[in-house]
mmCIF file of the N, C-alpha and C atoms, coordinates in Angstrom:
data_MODEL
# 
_entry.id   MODEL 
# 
loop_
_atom_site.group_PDB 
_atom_site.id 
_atom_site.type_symbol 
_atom_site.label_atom_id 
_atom_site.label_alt_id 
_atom_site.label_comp_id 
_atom_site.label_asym_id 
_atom_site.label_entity_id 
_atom_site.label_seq_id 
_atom_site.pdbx_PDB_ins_code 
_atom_site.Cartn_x 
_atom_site.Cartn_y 
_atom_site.Cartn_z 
_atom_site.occupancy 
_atom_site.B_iso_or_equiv 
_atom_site.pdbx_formal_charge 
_atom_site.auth_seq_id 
_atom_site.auth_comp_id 
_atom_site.auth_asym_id 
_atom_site.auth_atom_id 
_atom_site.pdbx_PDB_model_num 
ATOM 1   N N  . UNK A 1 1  ? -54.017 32.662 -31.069 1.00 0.00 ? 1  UNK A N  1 
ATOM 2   C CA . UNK A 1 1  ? -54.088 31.982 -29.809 1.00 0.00 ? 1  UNK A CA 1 
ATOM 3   C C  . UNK A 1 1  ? -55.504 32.103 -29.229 1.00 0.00 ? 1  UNK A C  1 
ATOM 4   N N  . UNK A 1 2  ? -55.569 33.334 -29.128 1.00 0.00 ? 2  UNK A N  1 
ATOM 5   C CA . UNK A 1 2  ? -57.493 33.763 -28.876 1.00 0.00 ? 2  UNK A CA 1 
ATOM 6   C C  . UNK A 1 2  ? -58.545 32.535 -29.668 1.00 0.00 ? 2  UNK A C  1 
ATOM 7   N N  . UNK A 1 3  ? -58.419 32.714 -30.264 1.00 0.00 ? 3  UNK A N  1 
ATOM 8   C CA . UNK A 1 3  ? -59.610 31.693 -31.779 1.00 0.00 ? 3  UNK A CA 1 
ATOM 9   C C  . UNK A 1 3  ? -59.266 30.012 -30.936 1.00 0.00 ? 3  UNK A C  1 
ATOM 10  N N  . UNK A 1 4  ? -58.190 29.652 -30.278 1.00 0.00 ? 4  UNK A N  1 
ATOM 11  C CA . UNK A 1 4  ? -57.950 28.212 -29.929 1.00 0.00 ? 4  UNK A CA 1 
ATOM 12  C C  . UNK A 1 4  ? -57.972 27.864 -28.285 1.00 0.00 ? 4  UNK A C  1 
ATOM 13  N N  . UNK A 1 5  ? -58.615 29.383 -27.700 1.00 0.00 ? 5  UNK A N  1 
ATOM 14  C CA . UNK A 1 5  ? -58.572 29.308 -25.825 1.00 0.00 ? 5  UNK A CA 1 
ATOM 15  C C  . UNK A 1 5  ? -57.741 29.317 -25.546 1.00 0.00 ? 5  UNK A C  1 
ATOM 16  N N  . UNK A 1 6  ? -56.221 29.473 -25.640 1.00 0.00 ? 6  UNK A N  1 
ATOM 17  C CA . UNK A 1 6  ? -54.729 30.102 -25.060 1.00 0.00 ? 6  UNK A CA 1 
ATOM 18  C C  . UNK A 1 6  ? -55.183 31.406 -25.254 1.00 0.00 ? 6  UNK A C  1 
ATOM 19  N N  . UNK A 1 7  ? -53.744 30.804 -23.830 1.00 0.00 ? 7  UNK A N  1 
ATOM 20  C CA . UNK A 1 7  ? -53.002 32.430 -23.325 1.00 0.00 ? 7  UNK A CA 1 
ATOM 21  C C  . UNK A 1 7  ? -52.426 33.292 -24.247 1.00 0.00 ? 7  UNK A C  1 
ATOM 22  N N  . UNK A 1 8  ? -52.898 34.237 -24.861 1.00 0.00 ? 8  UNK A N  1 
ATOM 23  C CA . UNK A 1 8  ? -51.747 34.790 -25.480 1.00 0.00 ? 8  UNK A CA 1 
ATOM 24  C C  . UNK A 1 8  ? -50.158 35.388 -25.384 1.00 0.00 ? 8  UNK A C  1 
ATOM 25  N N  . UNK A 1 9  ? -50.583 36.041 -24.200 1.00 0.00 ? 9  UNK A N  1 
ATOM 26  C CA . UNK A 1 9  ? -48.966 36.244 -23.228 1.00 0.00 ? 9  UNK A CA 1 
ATOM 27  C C  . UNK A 1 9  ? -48.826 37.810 -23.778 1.00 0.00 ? 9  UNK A C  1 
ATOM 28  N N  . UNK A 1 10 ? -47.704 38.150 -23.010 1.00 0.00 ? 10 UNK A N  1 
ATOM 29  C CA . UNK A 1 10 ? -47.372 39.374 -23.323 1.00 0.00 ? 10 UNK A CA 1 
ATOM 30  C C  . UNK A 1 10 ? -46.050 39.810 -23.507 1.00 0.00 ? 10 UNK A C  1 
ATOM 31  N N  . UNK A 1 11 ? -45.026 40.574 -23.881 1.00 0.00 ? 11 UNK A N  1 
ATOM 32  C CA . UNK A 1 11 ? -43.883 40.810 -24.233 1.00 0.00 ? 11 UNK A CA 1 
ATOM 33  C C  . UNK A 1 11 ? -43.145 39.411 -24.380 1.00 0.00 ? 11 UNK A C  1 
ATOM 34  N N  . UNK A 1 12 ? -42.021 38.660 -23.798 1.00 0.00 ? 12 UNK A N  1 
ATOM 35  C CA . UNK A 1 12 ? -41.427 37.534 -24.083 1.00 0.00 ? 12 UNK A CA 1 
ATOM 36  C C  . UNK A 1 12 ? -42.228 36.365 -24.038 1.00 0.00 ? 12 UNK A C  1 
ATOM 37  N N  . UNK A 1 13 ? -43.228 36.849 -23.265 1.00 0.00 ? 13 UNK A N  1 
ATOM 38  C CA . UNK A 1 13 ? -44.342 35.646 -23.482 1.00 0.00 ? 13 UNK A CA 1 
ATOM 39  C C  . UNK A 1 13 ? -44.978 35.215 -24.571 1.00 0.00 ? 13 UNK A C  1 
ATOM 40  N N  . UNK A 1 14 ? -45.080 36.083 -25.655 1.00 0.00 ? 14 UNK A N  1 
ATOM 41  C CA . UNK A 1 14 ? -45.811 35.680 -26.935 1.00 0.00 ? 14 UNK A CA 1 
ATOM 42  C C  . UNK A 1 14 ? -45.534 34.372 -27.405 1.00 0.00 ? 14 UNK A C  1 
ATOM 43  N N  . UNK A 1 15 ? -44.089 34.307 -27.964 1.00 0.00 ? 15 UNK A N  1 
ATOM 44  C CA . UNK A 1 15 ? -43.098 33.934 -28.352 1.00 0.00 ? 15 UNK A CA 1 
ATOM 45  C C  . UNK A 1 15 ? -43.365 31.963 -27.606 1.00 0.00 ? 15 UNK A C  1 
ATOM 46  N N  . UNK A 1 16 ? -43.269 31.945 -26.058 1.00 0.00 ? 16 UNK A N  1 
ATOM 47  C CA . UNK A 1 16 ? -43.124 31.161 -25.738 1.00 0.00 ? 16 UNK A CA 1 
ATOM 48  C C  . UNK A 1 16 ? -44.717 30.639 -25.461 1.00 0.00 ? 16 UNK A C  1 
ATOM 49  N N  . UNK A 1 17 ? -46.049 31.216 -25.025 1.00 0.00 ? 17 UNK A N  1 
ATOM 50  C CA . UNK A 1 17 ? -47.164 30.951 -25.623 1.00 0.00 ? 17 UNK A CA 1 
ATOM 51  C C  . UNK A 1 17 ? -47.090 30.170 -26.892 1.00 0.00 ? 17 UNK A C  1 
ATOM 52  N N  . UNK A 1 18 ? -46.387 30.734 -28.116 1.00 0.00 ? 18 UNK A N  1 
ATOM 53  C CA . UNK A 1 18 ? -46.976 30.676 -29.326 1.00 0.00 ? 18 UNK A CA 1 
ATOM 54  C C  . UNK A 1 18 ? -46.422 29.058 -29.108 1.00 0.00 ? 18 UNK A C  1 
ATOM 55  N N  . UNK A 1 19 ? -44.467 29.001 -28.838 1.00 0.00 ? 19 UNK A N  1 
ATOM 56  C CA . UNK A 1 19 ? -44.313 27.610 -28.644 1.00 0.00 ? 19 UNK A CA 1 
ATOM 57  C C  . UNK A 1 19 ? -44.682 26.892 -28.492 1.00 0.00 ? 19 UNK A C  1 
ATOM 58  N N  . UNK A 1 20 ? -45.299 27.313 -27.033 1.00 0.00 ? 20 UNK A N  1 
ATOM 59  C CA . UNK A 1 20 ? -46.253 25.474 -26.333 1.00 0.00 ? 20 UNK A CA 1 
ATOM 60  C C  . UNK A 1 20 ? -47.092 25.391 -27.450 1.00 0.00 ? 20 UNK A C  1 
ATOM 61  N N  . UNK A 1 21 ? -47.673 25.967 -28.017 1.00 0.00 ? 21 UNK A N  1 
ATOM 62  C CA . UNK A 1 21 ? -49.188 25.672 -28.529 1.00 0.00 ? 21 UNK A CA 1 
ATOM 63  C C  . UNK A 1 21 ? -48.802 24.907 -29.941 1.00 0.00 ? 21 UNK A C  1 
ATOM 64  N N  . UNK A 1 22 ? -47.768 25.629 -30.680 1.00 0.00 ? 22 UNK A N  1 
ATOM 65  C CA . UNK A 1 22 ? -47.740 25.061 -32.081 1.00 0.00 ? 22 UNK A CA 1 
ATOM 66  C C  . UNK A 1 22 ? -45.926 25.472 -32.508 1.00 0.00 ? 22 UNK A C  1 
ATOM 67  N N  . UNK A 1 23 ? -45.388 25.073 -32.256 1.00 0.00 ? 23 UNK A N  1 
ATOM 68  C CA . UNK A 1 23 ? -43.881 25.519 -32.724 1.00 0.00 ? 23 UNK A CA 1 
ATOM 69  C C  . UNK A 1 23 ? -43.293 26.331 -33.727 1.00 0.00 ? 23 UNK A C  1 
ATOM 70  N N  . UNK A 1 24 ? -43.930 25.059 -34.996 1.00 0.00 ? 24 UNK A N  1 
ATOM 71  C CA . UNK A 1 24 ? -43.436 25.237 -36.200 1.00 0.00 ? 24 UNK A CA 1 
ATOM 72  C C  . UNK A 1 24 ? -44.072 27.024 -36.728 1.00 0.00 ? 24 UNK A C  1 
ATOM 73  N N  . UNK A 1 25 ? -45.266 27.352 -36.090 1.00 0.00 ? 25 UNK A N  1 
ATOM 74  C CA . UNK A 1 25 ? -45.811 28.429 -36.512 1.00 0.00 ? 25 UNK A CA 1 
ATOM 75  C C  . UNK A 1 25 ? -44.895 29.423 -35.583 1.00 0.00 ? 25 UNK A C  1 
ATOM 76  N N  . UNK A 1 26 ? -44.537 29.434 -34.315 1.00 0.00 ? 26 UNK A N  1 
ATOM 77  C CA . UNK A 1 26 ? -43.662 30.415 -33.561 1.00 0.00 ? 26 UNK A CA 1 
ATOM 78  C C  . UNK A 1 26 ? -42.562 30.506 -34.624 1.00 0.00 ? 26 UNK A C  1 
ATOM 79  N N  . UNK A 1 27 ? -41.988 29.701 -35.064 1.00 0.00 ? 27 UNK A N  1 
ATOM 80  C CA . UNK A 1 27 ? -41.041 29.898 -35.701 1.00 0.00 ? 27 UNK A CA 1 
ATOM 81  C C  . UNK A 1 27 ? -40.980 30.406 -37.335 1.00 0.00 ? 27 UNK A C  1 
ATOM 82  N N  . UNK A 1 28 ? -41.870 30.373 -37.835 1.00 0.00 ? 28 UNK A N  1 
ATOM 83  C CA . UNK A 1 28 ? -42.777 31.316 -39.110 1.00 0.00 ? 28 UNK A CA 1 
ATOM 84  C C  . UNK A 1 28 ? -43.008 32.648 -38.332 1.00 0.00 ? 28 UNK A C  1 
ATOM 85  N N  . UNK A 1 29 ? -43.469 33.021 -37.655 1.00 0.00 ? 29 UNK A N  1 
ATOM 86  C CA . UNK A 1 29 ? -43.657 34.300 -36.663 1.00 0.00 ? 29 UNK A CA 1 
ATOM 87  C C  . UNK A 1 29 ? -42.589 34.687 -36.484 1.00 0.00 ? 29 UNK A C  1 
ATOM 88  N N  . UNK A 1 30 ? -41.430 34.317 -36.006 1.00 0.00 ? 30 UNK A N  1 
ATOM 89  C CA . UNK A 1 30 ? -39.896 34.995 -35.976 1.00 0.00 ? 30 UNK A CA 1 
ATOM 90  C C  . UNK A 1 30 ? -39.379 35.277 -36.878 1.00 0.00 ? 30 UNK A C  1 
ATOM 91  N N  . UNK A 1 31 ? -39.325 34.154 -37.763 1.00 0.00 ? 31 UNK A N  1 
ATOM 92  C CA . UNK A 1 31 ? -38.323 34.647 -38.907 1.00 0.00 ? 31 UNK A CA 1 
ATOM 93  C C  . UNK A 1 31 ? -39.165 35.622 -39.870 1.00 0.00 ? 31 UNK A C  1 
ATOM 94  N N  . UNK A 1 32 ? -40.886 35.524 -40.235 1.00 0.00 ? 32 UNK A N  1 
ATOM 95  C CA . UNK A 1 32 ? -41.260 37.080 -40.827 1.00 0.00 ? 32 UNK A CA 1 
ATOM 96  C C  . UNK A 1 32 ? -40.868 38.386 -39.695 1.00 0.00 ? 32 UNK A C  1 
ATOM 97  N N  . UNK A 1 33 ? -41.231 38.475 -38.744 1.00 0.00 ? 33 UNK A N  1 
ATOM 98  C CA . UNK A 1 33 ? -40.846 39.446 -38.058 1.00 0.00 ? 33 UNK A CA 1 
ATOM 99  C C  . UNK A 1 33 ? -39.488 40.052 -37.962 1.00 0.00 ? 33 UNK A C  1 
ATOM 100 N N  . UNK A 1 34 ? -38.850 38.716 -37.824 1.00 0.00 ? 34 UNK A N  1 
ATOM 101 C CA . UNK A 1 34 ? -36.925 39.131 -37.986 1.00 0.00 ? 34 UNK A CA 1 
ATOM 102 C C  . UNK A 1 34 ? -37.068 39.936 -39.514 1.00 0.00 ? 34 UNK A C  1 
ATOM 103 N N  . UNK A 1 35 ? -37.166 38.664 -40.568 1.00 0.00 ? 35 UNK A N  1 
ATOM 104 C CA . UNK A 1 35 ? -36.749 39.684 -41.947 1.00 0.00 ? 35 UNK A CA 1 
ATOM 105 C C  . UNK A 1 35 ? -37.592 41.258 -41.511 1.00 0.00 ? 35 UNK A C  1 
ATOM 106 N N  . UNK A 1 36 ? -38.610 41.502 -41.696 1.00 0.00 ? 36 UNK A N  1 
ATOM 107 C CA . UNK A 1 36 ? -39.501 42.516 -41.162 1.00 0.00 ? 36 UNK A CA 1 
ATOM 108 C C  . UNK A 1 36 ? -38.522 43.892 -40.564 1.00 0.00 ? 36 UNK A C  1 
ATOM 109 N N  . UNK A 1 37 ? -38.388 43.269 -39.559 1.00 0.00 ? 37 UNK A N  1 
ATOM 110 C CA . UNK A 1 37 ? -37.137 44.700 -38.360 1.00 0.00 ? 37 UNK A CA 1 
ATOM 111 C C  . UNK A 1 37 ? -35.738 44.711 -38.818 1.00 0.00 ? 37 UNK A C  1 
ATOM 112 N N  . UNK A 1 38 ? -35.327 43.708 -39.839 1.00 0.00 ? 38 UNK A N  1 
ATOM 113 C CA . UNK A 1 38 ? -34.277 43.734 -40.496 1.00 0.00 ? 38 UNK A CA 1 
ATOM 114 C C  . UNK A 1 38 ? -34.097 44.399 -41.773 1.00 0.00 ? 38 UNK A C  1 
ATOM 115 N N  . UNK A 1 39 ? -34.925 44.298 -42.952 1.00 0.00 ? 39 UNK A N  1 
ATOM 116 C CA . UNK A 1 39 ? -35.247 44.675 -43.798 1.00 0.00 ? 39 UNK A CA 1 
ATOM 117 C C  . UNK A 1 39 ? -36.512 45.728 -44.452 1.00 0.00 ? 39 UNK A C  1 
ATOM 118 N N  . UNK A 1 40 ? -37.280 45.506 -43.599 1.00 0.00 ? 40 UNK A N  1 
ATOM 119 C CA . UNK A 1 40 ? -38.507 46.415 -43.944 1.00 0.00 ? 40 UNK A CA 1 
ATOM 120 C C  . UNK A 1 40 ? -39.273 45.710 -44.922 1.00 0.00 ? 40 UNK A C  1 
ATOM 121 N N  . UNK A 1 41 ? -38.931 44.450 -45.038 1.00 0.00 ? 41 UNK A N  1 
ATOM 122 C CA . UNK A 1 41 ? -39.835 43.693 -45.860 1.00 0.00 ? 41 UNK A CA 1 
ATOM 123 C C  . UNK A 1 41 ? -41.020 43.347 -45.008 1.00 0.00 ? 41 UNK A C  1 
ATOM 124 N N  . UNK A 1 42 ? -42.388 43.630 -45.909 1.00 0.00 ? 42 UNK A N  1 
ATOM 125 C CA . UNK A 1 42 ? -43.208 42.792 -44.867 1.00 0.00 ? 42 UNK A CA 1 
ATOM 126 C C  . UNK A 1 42 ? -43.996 41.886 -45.544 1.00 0.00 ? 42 UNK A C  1 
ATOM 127 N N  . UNK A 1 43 ? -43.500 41.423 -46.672 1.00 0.00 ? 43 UNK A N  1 
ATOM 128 C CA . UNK A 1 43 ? -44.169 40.293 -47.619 1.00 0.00 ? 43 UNK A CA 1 
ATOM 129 C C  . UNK A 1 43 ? -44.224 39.014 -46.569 1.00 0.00 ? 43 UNK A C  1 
ATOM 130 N N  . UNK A 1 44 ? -43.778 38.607 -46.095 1.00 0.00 ? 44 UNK A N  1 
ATOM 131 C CA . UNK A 1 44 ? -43.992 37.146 -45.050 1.00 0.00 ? 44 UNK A CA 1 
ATOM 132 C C  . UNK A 1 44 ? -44.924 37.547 -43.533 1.00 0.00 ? 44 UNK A C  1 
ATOM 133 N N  . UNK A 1 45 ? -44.867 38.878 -43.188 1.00 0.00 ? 45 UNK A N  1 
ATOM 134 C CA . UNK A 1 45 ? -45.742 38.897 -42.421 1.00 0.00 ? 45 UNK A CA 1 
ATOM 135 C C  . UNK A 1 45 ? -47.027 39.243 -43.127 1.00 0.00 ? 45 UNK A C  1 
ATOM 136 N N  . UNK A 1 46 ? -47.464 39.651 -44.107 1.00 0.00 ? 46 UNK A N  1 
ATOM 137 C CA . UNK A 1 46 ? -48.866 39.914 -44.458 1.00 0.00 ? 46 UNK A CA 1 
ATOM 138 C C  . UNK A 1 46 ? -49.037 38.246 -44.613 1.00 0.00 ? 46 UNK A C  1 
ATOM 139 N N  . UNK A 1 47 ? -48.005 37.622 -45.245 1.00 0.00 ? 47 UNK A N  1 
ATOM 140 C CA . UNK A 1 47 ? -48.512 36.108 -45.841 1.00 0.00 ? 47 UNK A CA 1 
ATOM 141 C C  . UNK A 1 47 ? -49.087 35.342 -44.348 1.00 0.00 ? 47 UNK A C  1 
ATOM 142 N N  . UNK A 1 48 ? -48.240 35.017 -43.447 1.00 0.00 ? 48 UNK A N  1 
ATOM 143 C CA . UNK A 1 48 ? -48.442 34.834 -41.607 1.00 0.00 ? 48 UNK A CA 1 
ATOM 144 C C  . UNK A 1 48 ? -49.697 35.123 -41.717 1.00 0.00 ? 48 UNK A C  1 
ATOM 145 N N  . UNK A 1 49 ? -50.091 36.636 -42.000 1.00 0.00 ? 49 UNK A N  1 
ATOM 146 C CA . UNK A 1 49 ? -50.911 37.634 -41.379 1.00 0.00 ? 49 UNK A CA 1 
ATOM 147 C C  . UNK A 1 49 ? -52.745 36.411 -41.573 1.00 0.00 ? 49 UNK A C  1 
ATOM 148 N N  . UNK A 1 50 ? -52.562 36.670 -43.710 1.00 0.00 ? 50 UNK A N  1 
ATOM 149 C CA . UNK A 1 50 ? -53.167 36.080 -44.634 1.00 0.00 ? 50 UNK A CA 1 
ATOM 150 C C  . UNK A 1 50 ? -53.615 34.498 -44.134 1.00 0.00 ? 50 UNK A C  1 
ATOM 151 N N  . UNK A 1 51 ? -52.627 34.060 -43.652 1.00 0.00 ? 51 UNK A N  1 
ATOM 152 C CA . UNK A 1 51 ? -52.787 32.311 -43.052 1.00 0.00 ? 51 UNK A CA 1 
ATOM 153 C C  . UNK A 1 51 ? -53.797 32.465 -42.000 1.00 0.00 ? 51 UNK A C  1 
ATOM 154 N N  . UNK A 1 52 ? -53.224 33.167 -41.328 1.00 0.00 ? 52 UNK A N  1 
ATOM 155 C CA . UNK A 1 52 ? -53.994 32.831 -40.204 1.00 0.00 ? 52 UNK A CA 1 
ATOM 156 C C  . UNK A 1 52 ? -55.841 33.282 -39.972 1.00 0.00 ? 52 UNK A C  1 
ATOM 157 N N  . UNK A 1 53 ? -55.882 34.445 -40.877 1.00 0.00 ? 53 UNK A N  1 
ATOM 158 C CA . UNK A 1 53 ? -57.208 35.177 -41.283 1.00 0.00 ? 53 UNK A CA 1 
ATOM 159 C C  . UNK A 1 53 ? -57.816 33.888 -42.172 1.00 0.00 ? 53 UNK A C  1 
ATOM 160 N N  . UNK A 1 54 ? -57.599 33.256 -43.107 1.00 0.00 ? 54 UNK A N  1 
ATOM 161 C CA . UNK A 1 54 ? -58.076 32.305 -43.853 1.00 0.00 ? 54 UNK A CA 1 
ATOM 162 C C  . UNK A 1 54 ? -59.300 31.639 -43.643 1.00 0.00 ? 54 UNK A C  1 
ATOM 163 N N  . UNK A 1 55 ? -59.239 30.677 -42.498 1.00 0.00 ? 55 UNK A N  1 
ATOM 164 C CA . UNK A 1 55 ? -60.287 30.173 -41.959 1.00 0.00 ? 55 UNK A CA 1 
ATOM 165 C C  . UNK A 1 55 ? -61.804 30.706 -41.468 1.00 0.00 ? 55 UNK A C  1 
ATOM 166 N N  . UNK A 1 56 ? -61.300 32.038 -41.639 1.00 0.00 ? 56 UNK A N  1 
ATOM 167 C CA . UNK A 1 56 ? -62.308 32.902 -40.704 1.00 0.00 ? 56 UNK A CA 1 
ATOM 168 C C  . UNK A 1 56 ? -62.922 34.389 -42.008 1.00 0.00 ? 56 UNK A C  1 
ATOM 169 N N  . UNK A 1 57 ? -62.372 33.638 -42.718 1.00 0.00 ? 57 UNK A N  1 
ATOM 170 C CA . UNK A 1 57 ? -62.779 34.314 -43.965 1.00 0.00 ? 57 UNK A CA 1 
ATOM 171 C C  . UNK A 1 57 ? -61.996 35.320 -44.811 1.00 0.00 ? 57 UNK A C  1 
ATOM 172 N N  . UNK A 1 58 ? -60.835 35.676 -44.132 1.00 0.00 ? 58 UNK A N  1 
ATOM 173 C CA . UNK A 1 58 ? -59.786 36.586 -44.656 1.00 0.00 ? 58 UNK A CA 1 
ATOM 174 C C  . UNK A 1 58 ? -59.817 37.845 -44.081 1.00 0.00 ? 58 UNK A C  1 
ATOM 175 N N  . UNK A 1 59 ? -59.285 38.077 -44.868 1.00 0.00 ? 59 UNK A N  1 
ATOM 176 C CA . UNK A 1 59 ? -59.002 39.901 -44.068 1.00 0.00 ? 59 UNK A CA 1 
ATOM 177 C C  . UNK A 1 59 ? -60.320 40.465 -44.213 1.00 0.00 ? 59 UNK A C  1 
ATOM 178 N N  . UNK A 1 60 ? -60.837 39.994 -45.336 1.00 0.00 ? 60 UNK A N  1 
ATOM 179 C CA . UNK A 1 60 ? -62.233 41.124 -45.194 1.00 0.00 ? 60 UNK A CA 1 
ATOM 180 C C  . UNK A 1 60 ? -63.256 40.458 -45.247 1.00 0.00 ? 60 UNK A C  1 
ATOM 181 N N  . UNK A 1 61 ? -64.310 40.771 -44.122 1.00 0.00 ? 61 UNK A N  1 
ATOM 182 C CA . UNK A 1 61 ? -65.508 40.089 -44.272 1.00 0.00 ? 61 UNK A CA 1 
ATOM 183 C C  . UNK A 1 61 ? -66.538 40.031 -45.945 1.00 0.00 ? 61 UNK A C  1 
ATOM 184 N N  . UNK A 1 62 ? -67.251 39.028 -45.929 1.00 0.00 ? 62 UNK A N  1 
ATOM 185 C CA . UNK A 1 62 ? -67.843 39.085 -47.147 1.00 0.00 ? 62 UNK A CA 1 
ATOM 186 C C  . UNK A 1 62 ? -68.589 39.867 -47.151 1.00 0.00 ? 62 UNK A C  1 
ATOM 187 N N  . UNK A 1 63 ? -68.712 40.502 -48.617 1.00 0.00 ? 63 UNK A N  1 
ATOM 188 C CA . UNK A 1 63 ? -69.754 41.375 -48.680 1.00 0.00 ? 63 UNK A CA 1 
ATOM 189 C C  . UNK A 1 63 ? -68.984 42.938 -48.868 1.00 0.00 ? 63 UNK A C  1 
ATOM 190 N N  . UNK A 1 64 ? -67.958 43.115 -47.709 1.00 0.00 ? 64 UNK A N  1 
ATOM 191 C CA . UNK A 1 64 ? -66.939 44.181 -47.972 1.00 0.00 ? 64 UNK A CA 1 
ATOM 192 C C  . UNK A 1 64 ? -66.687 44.939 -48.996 1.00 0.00 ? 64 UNK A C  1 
ATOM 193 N N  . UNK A 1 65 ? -66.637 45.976 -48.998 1.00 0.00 ? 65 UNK A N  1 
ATOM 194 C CA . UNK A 1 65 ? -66.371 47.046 -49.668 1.00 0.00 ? 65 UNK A CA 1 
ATOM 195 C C  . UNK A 1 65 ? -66.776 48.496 -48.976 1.00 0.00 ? 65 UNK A C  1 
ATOM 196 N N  . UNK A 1 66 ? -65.238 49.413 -50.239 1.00 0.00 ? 66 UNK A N  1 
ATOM 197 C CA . UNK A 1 66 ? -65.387 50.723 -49.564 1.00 0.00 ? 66 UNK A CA 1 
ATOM 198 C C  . UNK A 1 66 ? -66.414 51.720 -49.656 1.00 0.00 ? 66 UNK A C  1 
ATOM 199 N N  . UNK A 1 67 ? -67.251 51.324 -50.417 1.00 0.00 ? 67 UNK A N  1 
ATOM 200 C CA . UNK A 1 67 ? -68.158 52.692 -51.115 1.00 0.00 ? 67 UNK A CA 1 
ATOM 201 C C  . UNK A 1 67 ? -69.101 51.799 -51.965 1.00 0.00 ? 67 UNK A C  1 
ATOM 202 N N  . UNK A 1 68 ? -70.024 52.088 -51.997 1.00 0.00 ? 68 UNK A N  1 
ATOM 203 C CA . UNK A 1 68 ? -71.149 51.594 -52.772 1.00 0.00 ? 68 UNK A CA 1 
ATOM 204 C C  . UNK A 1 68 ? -71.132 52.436 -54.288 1.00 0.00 ? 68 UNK A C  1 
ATOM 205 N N  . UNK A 1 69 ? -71.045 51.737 -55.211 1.00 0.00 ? 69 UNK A N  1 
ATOM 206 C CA . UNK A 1 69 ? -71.450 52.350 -56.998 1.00 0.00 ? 69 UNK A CA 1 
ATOM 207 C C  . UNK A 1 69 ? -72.735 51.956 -57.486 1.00 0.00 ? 69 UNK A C  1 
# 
């Protein structure tokens, strides 16, 4: 929401933030989170996680790494 100038919101607000702005993604956000607190799976939220980092280069900036060899 930050990266697009929305509100992000806070406790029940996320949720309905995320709505106005883009739906179909609130609703990718629930159901990883549901399986998530249901199961302990967190394969759909890293994927969420992964989507949304994409554009901006991913989880790790280039160049990244832990230790120099």
């Amino acid at each position: 929401m930050r990266t697009n100038r929305q509100w992000i919101g806070t406790s029940k607000w996320v949720y309905r933030s995320l709505k106005d702005y883009d739906e179909e993604f609130a609703n990718q956000f629930v159901k990883a989170f549901d399986i998530f607190y249901k199961t302990g799976n967190k394969g759909q939220v890293i994927e969420l996680a992964d989507n949304v980092l994409q554009p901006f280069g991913g989880k790790l900036f280039d160049g990244f790494s832990l230790g120099k060899r």
